[in-house]
C-alpha positions in Angstrom: 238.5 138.0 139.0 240.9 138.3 135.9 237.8 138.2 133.5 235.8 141.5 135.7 239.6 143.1 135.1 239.5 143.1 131.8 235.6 143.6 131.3 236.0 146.8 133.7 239.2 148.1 132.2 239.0 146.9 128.5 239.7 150.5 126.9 242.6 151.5 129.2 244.1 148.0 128.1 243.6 148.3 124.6 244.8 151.6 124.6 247.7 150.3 126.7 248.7 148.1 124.1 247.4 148.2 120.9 250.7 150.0 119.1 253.2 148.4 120.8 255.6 146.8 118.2 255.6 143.5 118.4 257.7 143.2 115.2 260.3 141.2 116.4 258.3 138.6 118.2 256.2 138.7 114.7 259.5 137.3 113.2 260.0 134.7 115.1 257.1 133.2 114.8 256.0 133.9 111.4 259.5 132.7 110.2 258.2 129.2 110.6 254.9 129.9 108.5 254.3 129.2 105.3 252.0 132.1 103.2 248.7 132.1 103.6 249.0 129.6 106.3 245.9 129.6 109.4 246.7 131.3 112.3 245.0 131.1 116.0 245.5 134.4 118.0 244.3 132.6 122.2 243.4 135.6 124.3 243.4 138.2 121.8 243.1 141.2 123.9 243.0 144.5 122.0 243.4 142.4 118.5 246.6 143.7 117.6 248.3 140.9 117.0 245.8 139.4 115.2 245.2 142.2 112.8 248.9 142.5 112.0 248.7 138.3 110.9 246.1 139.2 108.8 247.6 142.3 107.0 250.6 139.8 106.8 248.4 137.6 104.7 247.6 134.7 107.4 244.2 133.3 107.8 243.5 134.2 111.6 241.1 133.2 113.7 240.8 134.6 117.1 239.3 134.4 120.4 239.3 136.4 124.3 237.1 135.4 126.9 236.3 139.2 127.6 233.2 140.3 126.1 233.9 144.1 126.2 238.1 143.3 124.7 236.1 141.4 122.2 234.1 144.0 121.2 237.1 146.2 121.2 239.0 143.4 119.3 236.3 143.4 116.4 236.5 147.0 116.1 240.1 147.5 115.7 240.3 144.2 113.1 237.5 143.8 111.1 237.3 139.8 112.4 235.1 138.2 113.8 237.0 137.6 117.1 235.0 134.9 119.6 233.7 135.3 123.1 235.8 132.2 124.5 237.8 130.8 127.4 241.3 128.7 127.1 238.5 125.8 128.6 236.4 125.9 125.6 239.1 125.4 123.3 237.9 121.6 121.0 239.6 122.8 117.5 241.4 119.5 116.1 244.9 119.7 114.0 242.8 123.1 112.2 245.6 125.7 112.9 249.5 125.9 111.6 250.2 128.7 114.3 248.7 129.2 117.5 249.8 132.7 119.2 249.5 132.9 122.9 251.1 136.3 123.5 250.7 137.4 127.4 247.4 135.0 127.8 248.7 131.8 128.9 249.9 133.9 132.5 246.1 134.5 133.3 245.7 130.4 133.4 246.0 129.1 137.1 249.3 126.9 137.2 246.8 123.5 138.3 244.7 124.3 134.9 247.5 124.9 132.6 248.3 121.5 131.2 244.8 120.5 130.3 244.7 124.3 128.6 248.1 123.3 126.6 247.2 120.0 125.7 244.0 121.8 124.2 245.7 124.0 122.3 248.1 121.2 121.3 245.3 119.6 120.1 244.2 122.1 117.8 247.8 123.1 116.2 248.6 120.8 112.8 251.6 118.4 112.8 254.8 120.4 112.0 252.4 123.5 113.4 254.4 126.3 115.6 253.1 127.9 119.0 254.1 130.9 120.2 253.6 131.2 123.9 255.0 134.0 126.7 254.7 134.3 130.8 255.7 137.3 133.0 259.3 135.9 134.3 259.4 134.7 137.7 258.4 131.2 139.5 255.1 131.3 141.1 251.1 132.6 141.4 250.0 136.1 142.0 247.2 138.4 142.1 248.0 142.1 141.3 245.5 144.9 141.1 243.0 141.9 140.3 244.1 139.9 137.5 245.4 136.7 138.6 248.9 135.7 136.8 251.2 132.1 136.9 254.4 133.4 136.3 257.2 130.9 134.4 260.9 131.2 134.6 262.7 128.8 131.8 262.6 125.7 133.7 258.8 125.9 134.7 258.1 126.3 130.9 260.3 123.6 129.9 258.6 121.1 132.3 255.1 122.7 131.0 256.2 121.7 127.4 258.2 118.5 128.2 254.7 117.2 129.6 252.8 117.6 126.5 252.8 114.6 124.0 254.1 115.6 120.7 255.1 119.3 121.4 258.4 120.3 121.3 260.6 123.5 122.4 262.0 125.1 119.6 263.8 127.9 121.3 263.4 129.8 124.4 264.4 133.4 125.3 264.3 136.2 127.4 262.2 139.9 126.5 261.9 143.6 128.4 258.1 144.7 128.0 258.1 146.8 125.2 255.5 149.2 127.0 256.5 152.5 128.0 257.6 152.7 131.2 257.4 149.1 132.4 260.1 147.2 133.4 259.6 143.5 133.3 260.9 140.8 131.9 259.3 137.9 130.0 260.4 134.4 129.1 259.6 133.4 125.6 258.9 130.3 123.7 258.5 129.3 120.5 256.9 125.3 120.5 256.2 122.7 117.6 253.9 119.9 117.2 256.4 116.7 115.8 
């Protein structure tokens, strides 16, 4: 459902989003990297975020389980970005960020903590994890894409159940779209 979405409507939603500024969310999380450091961008989309780590000078690797955002993806950032699901996910202690920037929410609720402890999994010890949800406290479908929405104490029980991750800090956003008005809960995680 989510993935035909996104395969039918990849250029609307790269145009939708690909010169947003995420600046501020960029310094929060790349406060707690080191230069050079190895970055995973999960669920890419249009590749923006990834393309502004790697003019940063992080080592990014990135992934979207959209073929046609992929495609888009490797247009707009010269990478090459992989066709892959959250499910697919086997990398082990190979990244010191992991950016999960409005991806997570397509994840049904039931899946989500075998997709966490994945990406867990694949973040370095002292590694940060950027991850954010549409605000709210349940499961929807809208316009088909399927979202699990978090409000702060969903995501603190998501992280609290994960072995060796911890919350940082957690926070609350507006979209920073034109003309939506939505809020999303924010959280910035670390492997101990």
């Amino acid at each position: 459902m989510t993935l035909k979405y996104y395969q039918d409507n990849a250029q609307i939603f790269f145009d939708g989003t690909v010169n947003v500024d995420m600046s501020s969310l960029y310094e929060a999380f790349t406060q707690h990297l080191a230069p050079g450091a190895r970055v995973l961008d999960a669920g890419c989309g249009s590749g923006r975020d990834a393309k502004a780590f790697q003019e940063m000078g992080y080592q990014v690797e990135a992934f979207d389980a959209s073929p046609a955002m992929v495609e888009l993806a490797r247009e707009h950032t010269g990478l090459p970005v992989k066709v892959m699901s959250f499910a697919e996910v086997d990398w082990k202690e190979e990244f010191d960020g992991i950016w999960c920037c409005a991806s997570l929410l397509h994840v049904p609720a039931v899946e989500l903590p075998g997709v966490m402890r994945r990406l867990a999994d694949a973040l370095k010890p002292g590694g940060v994890w950027y991850v954010s949800f549409k605000y709210g406290d349940g499961e929807r479908e809208v316009d088909g894409r399927r979202f699990t929405d978090m409000d702060k104490e969903r995501l603190e029980a998501l992280v609290a159940a994960i072995a060796g991750i911890e919350m940082v800090e957690m926070w609350i956003t507006r979209d920073k779209r034109p003309g939506r008005d939505e809020s999303w809960v924010n959280g910035m995680l670390r492997k101990v």
